[in-house]
DRENDO-1510 file (C-alpha; in Angstrom, 1 decimal, always signed):
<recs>
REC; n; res; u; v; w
REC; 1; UNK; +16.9; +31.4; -2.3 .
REC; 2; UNK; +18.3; +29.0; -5.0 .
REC; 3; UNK; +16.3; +28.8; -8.2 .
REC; 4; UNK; +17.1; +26.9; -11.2 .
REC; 5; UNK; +15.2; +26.7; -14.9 .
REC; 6; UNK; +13.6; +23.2; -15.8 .
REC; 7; UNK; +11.9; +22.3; -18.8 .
REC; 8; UNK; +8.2; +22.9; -19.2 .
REC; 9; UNK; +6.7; +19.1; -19.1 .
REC; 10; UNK; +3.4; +18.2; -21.1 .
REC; 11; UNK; +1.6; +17.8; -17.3 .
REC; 12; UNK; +2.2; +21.5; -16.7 .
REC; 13; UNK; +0.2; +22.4; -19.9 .
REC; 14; UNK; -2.8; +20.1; -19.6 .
REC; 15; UNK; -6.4; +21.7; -20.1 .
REC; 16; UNK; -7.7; +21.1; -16.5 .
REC; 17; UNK; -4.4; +22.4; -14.9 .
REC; 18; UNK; -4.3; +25.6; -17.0 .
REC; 19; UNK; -7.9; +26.2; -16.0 .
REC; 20; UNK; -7.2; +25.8; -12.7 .
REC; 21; UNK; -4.0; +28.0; -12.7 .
REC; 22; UNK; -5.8; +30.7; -14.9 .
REC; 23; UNK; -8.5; +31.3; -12.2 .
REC; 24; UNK; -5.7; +31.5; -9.0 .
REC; 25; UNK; -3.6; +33.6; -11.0 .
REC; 26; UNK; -6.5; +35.7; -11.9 .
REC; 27; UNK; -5.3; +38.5; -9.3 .
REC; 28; UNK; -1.4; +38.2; -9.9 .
REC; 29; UNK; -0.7; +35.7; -7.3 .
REC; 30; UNK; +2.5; +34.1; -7.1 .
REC; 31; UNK; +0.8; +29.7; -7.5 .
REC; 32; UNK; +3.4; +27.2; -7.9 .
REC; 33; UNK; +3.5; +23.3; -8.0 .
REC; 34; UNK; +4.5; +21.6; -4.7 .
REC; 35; UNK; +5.4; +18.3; -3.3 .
REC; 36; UNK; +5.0; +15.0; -4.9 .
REC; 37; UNK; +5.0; +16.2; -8.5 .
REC; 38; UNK; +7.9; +19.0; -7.9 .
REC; 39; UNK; +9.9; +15.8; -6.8 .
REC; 40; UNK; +9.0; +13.3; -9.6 .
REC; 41; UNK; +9.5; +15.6; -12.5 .
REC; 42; UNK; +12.8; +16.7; -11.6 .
REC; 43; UNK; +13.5; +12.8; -11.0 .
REC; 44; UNK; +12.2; +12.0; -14.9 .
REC; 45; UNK; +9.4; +9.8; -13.2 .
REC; 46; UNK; +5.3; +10.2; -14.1 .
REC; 47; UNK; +3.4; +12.5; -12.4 .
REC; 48; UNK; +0.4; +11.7; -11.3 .
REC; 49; UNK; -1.0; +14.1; -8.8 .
REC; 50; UNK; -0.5; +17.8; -8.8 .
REC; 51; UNK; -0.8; +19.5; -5.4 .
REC; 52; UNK; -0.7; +23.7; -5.6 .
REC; 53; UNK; +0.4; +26.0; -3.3 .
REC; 54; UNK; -0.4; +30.2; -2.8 .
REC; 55; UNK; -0.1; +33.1; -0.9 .
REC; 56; UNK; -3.8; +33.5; -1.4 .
REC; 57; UNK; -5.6; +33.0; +1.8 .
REC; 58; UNK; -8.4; +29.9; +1.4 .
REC; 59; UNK; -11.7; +32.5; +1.1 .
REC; 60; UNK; -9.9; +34.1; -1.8 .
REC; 61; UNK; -9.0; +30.6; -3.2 .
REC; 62; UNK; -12.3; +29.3; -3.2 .
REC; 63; UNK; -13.6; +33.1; -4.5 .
REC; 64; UNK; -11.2; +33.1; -7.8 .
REC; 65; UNK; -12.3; +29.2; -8.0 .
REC; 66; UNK; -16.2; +29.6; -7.8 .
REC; 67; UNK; -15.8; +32.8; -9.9 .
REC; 68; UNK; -14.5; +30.6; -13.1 .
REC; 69; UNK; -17.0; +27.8; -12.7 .
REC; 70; UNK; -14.5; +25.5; -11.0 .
REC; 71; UNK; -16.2; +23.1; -8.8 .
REC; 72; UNK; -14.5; +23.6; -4.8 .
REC; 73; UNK; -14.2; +21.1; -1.8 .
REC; 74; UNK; -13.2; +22.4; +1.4 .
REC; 75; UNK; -11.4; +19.3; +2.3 .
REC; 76; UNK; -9.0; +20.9; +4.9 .
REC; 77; UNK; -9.6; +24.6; +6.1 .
REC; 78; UNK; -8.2; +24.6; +9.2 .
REC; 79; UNK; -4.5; +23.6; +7.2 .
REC; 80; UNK; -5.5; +26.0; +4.3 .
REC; 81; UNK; -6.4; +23.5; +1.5 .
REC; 82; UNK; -9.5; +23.2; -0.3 .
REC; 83; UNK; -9.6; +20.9; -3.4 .
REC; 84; UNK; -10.5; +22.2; -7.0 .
REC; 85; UNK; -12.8; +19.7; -9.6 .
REC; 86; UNK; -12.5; +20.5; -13.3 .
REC; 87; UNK; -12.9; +18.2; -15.8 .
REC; 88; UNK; -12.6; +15.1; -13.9 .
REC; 89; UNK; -9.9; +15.9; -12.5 .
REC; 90; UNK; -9.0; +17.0; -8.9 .
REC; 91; UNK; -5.9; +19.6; -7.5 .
REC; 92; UNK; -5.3; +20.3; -4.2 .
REC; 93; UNK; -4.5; +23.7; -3.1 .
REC; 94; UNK; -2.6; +24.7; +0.2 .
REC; 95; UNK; -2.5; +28.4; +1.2 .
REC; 96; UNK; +1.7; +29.1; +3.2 .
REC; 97; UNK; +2.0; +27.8; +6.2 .
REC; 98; UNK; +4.3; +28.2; +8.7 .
REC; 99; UNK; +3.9; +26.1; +12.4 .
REC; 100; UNK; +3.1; +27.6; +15.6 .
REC; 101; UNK; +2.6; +25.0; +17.7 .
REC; 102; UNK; +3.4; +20.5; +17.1 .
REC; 103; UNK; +2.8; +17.9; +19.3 .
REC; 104; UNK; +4.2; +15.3; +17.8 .
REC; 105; UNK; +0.8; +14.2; +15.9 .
REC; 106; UNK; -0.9; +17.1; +15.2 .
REC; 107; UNK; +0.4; +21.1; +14.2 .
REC; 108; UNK; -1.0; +24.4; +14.7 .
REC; 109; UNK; -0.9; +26.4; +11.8 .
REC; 110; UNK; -0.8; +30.2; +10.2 .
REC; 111; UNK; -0.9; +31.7; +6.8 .
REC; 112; UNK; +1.9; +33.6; +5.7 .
REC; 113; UNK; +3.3; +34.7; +2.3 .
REC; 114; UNK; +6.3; +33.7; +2.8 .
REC; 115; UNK; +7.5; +30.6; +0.2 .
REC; 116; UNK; +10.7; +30.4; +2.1 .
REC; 117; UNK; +8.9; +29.7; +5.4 .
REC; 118; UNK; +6.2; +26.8; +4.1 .
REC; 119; UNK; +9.5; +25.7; +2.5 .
REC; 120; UNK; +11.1; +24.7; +6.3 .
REC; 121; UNK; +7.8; +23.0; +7.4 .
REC; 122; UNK; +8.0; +20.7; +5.1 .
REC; 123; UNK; +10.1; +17.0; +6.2 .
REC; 124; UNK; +12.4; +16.2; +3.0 .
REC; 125; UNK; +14.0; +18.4; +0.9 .
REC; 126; UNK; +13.1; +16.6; -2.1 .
REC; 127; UNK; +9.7; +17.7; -0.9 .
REC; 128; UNK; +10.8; +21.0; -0.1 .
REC; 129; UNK; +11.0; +22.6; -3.8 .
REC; 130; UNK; +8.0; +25.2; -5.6 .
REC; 131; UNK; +7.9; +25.5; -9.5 .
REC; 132; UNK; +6.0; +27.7; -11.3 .
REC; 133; UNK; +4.8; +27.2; -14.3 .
REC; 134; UNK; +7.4; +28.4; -16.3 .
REC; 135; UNK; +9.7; +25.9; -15.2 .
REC; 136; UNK; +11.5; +28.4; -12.4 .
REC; 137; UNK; +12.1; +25.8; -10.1 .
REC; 138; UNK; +12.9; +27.1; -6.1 .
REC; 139; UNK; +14.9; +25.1; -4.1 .
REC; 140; UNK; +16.0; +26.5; -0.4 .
REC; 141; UNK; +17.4; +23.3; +0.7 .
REC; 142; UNK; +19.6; +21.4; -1.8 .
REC; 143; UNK; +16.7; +19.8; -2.6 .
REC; 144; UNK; +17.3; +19.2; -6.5 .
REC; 145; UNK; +20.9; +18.1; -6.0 .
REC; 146; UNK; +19.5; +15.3; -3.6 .
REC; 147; UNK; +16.7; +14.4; -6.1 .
REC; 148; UNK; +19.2; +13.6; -8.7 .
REC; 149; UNK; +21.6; +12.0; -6.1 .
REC; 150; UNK; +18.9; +10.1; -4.8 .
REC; 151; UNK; +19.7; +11.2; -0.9 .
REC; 152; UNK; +16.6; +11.5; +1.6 .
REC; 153; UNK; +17.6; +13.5; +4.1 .
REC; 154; UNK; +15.2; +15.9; +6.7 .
REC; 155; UNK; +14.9; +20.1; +6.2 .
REC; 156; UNK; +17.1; +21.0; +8.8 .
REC; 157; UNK; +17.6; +19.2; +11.9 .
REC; 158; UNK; +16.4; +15.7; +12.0 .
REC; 159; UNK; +15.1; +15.5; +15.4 .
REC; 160; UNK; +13.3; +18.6; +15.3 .
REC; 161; UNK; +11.4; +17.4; +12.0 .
REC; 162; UNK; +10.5; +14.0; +14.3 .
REC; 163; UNK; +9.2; +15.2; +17.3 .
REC; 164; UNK; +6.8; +18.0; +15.3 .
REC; 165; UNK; +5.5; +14.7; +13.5 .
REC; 166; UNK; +6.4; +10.9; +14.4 .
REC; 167; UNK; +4.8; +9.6; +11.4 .
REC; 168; UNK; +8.0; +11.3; +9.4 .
REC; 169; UNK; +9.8; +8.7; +10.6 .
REC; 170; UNK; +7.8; +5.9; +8.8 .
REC; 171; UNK; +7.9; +8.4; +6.1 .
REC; 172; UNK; +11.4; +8.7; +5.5 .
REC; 173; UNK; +11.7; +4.7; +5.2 .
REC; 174; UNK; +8.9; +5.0; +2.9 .
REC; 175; UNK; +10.6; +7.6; +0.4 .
REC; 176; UNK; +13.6; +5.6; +1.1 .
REC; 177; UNK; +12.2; +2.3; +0.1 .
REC; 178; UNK; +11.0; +4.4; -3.5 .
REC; 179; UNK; +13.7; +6.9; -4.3 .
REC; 180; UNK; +16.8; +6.4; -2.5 .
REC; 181; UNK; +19.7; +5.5; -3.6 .
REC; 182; UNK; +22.5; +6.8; -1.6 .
REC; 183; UNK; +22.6; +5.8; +2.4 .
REC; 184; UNK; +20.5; +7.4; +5.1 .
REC; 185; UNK; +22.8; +10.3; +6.6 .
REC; 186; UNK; +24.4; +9.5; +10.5 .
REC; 187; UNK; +22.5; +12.3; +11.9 .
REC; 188; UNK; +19.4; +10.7; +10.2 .
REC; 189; UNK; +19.5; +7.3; +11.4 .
REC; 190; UNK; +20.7; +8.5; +15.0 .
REC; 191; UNK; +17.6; +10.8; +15.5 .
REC; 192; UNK; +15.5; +8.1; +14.0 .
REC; 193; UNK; +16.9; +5.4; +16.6 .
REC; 194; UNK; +16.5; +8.3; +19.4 .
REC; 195; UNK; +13.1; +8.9; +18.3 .
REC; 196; UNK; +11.5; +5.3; +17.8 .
REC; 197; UNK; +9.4; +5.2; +20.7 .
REC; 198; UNK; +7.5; +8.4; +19.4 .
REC; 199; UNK; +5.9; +5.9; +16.9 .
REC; 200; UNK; +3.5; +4.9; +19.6 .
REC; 201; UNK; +1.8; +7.8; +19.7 .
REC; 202; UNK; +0.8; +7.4; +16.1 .
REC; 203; UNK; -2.4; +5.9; +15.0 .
REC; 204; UNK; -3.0; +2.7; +13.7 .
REC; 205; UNK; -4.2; +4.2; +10.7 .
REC; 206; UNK; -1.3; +6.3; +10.2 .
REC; 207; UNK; +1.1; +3.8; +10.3 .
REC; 208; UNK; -0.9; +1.3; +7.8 .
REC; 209; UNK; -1.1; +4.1; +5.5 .
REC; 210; UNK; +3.0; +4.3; +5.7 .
REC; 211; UNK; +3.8; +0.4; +5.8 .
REC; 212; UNK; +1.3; +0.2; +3.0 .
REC; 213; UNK; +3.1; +2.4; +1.0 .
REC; 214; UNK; +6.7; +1.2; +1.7 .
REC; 215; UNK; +6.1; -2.3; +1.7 .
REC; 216; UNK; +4.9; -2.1; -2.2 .
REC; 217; UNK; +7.9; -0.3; -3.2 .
REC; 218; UNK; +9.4; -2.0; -5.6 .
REC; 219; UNK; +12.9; -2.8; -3.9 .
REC; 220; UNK; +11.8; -1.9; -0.1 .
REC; 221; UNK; +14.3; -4.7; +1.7 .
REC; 222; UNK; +17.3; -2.1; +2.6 .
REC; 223; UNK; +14.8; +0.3; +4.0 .
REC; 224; UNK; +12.8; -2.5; +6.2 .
REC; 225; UNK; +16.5; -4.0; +7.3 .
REC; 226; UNK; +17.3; +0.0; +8.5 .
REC; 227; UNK; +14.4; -0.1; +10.0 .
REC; 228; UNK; +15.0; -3.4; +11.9 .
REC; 229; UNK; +18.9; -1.9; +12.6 .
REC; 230; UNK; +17.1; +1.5; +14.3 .
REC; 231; UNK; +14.5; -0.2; +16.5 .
REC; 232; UNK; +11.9; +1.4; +14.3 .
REC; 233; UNK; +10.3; -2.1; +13.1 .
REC; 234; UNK; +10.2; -3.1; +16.6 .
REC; 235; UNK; +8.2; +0.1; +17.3 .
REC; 236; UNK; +6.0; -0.1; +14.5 .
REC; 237; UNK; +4.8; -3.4; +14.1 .
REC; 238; UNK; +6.4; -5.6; +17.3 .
REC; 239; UNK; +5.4; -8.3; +15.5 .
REC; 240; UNK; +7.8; -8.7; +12.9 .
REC; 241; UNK; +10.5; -11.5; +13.9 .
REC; 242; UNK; +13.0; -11.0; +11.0 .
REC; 243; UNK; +13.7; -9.9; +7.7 .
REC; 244; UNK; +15.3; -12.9; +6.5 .
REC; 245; UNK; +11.5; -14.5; +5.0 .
REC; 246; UNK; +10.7; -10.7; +3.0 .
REC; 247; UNK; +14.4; -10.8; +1.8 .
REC; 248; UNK; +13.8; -14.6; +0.2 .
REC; 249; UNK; +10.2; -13.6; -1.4 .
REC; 250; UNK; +11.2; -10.7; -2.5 .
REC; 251; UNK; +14.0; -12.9; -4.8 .
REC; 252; UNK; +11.4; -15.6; -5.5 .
REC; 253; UNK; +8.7; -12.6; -6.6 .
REC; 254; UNK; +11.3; -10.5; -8.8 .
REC; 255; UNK; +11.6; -14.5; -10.7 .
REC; 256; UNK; +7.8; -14.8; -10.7 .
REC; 257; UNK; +6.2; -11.5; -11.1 .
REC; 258; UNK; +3.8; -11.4; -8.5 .
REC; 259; UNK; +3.7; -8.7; -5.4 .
REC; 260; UNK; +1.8; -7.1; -3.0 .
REC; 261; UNK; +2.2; -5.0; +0.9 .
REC; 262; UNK; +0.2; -7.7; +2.4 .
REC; 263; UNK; +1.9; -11.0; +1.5 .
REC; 264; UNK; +5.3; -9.2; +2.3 .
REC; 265; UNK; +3.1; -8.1; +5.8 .
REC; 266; UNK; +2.9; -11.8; +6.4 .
REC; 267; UNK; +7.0; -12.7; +5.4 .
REC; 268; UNK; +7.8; -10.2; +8.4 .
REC; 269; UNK; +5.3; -12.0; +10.5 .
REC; 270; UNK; +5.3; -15.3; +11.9 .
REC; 271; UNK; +2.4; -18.0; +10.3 .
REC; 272; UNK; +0.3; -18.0; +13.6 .
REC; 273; UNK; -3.3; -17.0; +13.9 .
REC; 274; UNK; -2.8; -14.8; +17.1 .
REC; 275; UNK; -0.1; -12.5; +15.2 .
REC; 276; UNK; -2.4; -12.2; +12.1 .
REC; 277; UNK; -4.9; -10.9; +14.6 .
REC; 278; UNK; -2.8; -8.6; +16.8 .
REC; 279; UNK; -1.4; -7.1; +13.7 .
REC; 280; UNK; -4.9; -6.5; +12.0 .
REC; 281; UNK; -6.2; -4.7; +15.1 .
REC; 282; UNK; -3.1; -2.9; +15.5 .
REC; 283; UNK; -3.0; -1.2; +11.3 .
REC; 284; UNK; -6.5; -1.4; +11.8 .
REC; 285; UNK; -6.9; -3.1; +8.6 .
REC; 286; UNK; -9.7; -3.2; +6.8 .
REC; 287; UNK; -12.1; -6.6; +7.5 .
REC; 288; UNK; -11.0; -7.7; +3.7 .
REC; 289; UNK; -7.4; -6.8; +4.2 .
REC; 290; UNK; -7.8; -8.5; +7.9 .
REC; 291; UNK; -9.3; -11.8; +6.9 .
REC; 292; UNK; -6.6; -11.6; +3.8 .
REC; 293; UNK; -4.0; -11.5; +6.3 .
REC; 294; UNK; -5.4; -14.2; +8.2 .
REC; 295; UNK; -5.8; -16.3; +5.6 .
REC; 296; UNK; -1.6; -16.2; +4.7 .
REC; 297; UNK; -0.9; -16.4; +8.3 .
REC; 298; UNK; -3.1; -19.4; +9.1 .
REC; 299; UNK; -1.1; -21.9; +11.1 .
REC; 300; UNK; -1.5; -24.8; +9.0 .
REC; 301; UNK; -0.4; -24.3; +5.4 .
REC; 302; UNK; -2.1; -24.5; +2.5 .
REC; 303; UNK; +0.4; -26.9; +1.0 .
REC; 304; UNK; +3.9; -27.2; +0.8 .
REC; 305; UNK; +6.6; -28.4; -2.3 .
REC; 306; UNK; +4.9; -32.0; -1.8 .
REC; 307; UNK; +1.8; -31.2; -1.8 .
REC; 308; UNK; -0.2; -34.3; -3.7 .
REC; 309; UNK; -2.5; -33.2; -6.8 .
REC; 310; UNK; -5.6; -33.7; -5.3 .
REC; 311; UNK; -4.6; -31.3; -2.3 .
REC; 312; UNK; -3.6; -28.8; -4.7 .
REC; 313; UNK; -6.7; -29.2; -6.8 .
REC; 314; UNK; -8.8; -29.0; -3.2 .
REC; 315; UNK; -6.8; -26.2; -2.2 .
REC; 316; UNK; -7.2; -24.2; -5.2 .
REC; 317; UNK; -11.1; -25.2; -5.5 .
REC; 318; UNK; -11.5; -23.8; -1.9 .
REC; 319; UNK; -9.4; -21.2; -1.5 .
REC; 320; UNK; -8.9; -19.6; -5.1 .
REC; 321; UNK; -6.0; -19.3; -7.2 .
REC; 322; UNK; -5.0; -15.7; -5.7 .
REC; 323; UNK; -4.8; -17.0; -2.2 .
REC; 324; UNK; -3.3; -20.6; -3.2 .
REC; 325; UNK; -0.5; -18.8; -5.3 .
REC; 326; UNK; +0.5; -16.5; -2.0 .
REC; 327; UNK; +0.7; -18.8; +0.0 .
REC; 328; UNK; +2.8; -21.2; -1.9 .
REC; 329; UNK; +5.3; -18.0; -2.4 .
REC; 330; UNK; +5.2; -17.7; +1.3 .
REC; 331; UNK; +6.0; -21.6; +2.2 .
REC; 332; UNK; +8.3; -21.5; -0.3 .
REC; 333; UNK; +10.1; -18.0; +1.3 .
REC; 334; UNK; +9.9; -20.1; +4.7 .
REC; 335; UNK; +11.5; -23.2; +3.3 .
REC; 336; UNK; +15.4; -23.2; +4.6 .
REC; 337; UNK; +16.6; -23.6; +1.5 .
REC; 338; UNK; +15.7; -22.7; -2.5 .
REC; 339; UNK; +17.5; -25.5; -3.7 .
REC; 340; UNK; +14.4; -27.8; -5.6 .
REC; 341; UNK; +12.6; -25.1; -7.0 .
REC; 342; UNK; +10.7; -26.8; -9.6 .
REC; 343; UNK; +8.0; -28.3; -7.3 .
REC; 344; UNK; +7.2; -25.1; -6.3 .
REC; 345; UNK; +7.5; -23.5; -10.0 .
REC; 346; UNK; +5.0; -26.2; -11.1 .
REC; 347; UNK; +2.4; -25.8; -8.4 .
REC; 348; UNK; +2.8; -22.4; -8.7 .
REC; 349; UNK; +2.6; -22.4; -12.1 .
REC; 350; UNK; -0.7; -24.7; -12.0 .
REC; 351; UNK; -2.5; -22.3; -9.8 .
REC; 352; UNK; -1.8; -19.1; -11.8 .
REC; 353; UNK; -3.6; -21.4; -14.8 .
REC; 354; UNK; -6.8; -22.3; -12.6 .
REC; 355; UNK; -10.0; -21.5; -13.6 .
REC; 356; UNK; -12.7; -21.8; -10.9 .
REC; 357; UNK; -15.3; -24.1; -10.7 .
REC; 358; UNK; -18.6; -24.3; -9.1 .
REC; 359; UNK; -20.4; -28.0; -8.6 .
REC; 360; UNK; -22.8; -28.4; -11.0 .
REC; 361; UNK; -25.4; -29.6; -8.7 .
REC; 362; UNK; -26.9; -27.7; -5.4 .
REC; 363; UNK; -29.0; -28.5; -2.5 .
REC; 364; UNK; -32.7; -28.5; -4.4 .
REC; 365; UNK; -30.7; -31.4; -6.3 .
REC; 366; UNK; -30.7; -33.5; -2.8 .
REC; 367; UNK; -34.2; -32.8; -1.4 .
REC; 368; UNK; -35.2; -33.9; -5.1 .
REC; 369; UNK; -33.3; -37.2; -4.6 .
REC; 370; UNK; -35.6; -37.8; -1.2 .
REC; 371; UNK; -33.0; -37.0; +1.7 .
REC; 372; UNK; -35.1; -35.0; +4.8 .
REC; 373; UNK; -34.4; -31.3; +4.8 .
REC; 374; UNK; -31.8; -30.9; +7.3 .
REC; 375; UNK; -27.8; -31.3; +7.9 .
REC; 376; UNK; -28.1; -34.6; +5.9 .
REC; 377; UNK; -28.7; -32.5; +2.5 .
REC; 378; UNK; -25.4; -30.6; +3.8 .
REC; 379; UNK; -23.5; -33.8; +4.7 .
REC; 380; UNK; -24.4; -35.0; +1.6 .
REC; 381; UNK; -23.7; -32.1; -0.6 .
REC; 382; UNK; -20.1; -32.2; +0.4 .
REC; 383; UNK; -19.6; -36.1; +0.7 .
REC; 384; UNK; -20.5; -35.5; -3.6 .
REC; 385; UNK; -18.3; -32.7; -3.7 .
REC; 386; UNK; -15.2; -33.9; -2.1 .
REC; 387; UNK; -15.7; -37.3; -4.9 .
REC; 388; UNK; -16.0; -34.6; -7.6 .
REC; 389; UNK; -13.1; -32.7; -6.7 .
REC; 390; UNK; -11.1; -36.5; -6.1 .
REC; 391; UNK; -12.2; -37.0; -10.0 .
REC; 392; UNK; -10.6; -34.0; -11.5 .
REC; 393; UNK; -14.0; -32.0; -11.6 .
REC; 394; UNK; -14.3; -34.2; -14.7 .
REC; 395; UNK; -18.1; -35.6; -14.2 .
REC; 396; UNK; -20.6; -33.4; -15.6 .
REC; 397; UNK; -24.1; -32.9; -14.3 .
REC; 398; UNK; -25.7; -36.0; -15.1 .
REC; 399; UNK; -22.7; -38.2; -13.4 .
REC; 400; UNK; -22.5; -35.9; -10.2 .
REC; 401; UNK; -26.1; -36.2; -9.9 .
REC; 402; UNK; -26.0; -40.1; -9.9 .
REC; 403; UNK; -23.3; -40.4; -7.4 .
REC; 404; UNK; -25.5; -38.3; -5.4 .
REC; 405; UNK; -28.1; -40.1; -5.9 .
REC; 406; UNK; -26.1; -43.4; -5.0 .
REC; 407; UNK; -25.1; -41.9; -1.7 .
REC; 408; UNK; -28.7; -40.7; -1.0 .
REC; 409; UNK; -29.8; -44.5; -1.2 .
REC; 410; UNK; -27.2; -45.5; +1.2 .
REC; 411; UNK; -28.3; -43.2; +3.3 .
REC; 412; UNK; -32.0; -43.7; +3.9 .
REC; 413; UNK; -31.3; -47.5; +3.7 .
REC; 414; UNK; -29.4; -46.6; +6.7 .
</recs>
C-alpha cells in the first residue's frame, strides 16, 4: 500500500467533524476520510461534503454515535452507512465493503476490515484514496498521481468496473466533464463503447442524476462529444441529434454569463414538442423541470434576432425574463451563423433588465363596468391587456380602466 503525508486542511479540524471523529475513534478504530473530499483536497479544490469510512461494523457505529449525543440516521444499512447530525451538519459513514455478488444495477455486499479491499470496489482511483486525519494519505491505485495529472481512469479493469455498475459509465463522463484534463485511456473508451447498451438497464432517475451533474460542469463539451464518439449519448438520451448547438451556447454563455443542465438539455435536443416530452418521461424529470424543458423546446420560438419591440415586451410579459433570456441563447445557438450579434446582445440584454408587471386592473374591474359574468369579462380582460402591453405598460390605473371601460360600451352596444 502506497501512502503519502498531506497537509492537515482547516476542514479536517472543524468542531462538528472532530466531534464526530472523537466518538468513532472512541474504541481505537482505524476512521478515515473517503471519496469526494479525499479527491478535492488533494486537487486544492473546496470541500464540501465529508463522507467517513471504518472497520467498525454499523451497530457499533451507531453505539459510539448515540453514546456521545450525536444525532444517527440509518440511511443505508444494508450497504453499511448510517448518517451522523451534529451541529447542523451531516457526515456519512460507510463500514468496508467488499462485493459478493453485481448485476449490473445493484451489488451484494459484506463487511470486512480490510481498507485495501473497499479500496478495489470503488470505480476511479481518484476515488479510491483514505486519509486520516493526520494527513496520512493511502493510495493503492496511483490515485494521487492521477488527481494531480488530471487522468480518470477505472480501479482495475474497465469492463469489469462497468458491468458491476452501468451507471459508472455516465459517471466517468461526468468526472470527466469536472476534473479531467488529460484524455480518456484506450482501454477506457473501448470498454465504454463495448458496454453502451448496459445503459439501458439503468433508471431513469439514475441517469438524470448523472446528465444533471455533467451537463453543469463548467467546460462539459469534450466529455458530451466522447460520449457522442462511443455511442454512449445515443444510449443515454437517443434524443440528442448533435453536439454542434451545446458547442455554440456554450461559447455564447462563457460571453454572457448565464448557464444551466437544462438549457444545454434542450441544445442537444431538437426544438419539437414530442422530444421535450419523450425526454422528460424518459429522466423522469421532475413536473417543474418537465414543463421547463417544454417550454425551451416548444416548436415555435419565442423570438428570434428580429424580433419587433412589442413581441419582445409580450414575450417577456408572458413568459418572464428567465425563460425569454434562454430561449434567446438557444435561437441564437441555432442560428447558422454568429455573425450579427448585437441584435441578440440587446434583446438579450433587455430581458436580463425586465422587471415584471402585473395589469393594474382585474376582472371585478369588468363586472363593475356592466359586462355579464361570463367569457365576455375574459375576452375583455385581455382585449385591455394586449392595448396595455402595445402601449409600453405606460397607462396607469385610471387610463387602463377607461379603455376598458371604452371597450365594454362597444360591447353591450353590440
Amino acid at each position: 500500500m502506497s501512502t503519502h503525508q498531506i497537509p492537515v486542511q482547516p476542514w479536517m479540524t472543524a468542531g462538528p467533524l472532530v466531534r464526530v471523529l472523537a466518538a468513532l475513534e472512541a474504541g481505537g478504530a482505524d476512521v478515515r476520510f473517503v471519496g469526494g473530499a479525499v479527491r478535492n483536497a488533494v486537487m486544492n479544490l473546496a470541500v464540501e461534503e465529508v463522507d467517513l469510512a471504518t472497520p467498525e461494523t454499523p451497530p457499533r457505529v451507531i453505539e459510539r454515535l448515540e453514546k456521545a449525543g450525536i444525532k444517527v440516521v440509518p440511511t443505508g444499512l444494508d450497504h453499511g452507512t448510517v448518517m451522523a447530525v451534529t451541529e447542523g451538519q451531516t457526515f456519512e459513514i460507510t463500514t468496508l465493503r467488499r462485493d459478493t455478488a453485481c448485476d449490473g444495477r445493484h451489488a451484494d455486499v459484506e463487511f470486512t476490515t480490510d481498507w485495501s479491499e473497499d479500496a478495489r470496489r470503488r470505480d476511479f482511483t481518484i476515488n479510491a484514496m483514505s486519509l486520516r486525519p493526520d494527513g496520512t494519505l493511502f493510495d493503492d491505485h496511483d490515485g494521487l498521481k492521477d488527481a494531480r495529472a488530471g487522468v480518470v481512469r477505472f480501479v482495475g479493469d474497465p469492463t469489469d468496473r462497468i458491468r458491476e455498475d452501468y451507471l459508472r459509465i455516465l459517471r466517468l463522463f461526468r468526472f470527466f466533464a469536472w476534473y479531467g484534463r488529460a484524455p480518456l485511456g484506450p482501454a477506457t473508451l473501448a470498454a465504454v463503447q463495448c458496454e453502451a447498451r448496459g445503459l439501458a438497464r439503468l433508471s431513469g432517475e439514475r441517469v438524470q442524476q448523472e446528465l444533471s451533474k455533467l451537463l453543469a460542469a463548467p467546460a462539459p463539451l469534450l466529455a458530451v462529444k466522447v460520449m457522442e464518439e462511443t455511442g454512449v449519448l445515443a444510449e443515454g438520451l437517443p434524443e440528442a441529434r448533435t453536439t454542434d448547438v451545446l458547442a455554440k451556447l456554450l461559447t455564447l454563455e462563457t460571453n454572457i454569463e448565464a448557464s444551466d443542465w437544462l438549457l444545454r438539455l434542450a441544445a442537444l435536443i431538437p426544438g419539437e414538442d414530442e422530444a421535450a416530452h419523450s425526454v422528460a418521461d424518459r429522466l423522469k424529470l421532475s413536473n417543474a423541470a418537465r414543463d421547463r424543458l417544454a417550454a425551451l423546446l416548444r416548436a415555435q420560438p419565442l423570438l428570434d434576432d428580429r424580433a419587433a419591440p412589442l413581441d419582445l415586451r409580450r414575450a417577456l410579459y408572458r413568459h418572464g425574463s428567465a425563460l425569454v433570456h434562454a430561449r434567446l441563447l438557444l435561437a441564437w445557438a441555432r442560428q447558422a451563423g454568429h455573425e450579427n450579434a448585437a441584435p441578440w446582445r440587446a434583446l438579450l440584454e433587455t430581458a436580463a433588465q425586465w422587471t415584471a408587471r402585473s395589469l393594474p386592473i382585474g376582472g371585478e374591474d369588468i363586472l363593475a363596468l356592466g359586462v355579464t359574468p361570463g367569457p365576455a369579462v375574459g375576452r375583455l380582460l385581455r382585449a385591455t391587456e394586449e392595448w396595455w402591453i402595445g402601449a409600453g405598460f405606460a397607462p396607469g390605473r385610471d387610463d387602463v380602466l377607461a379603455h376598458a371601460a371604452n371597450l365594454a360600451a362597444e360591447q353591450i352596444k353590440t
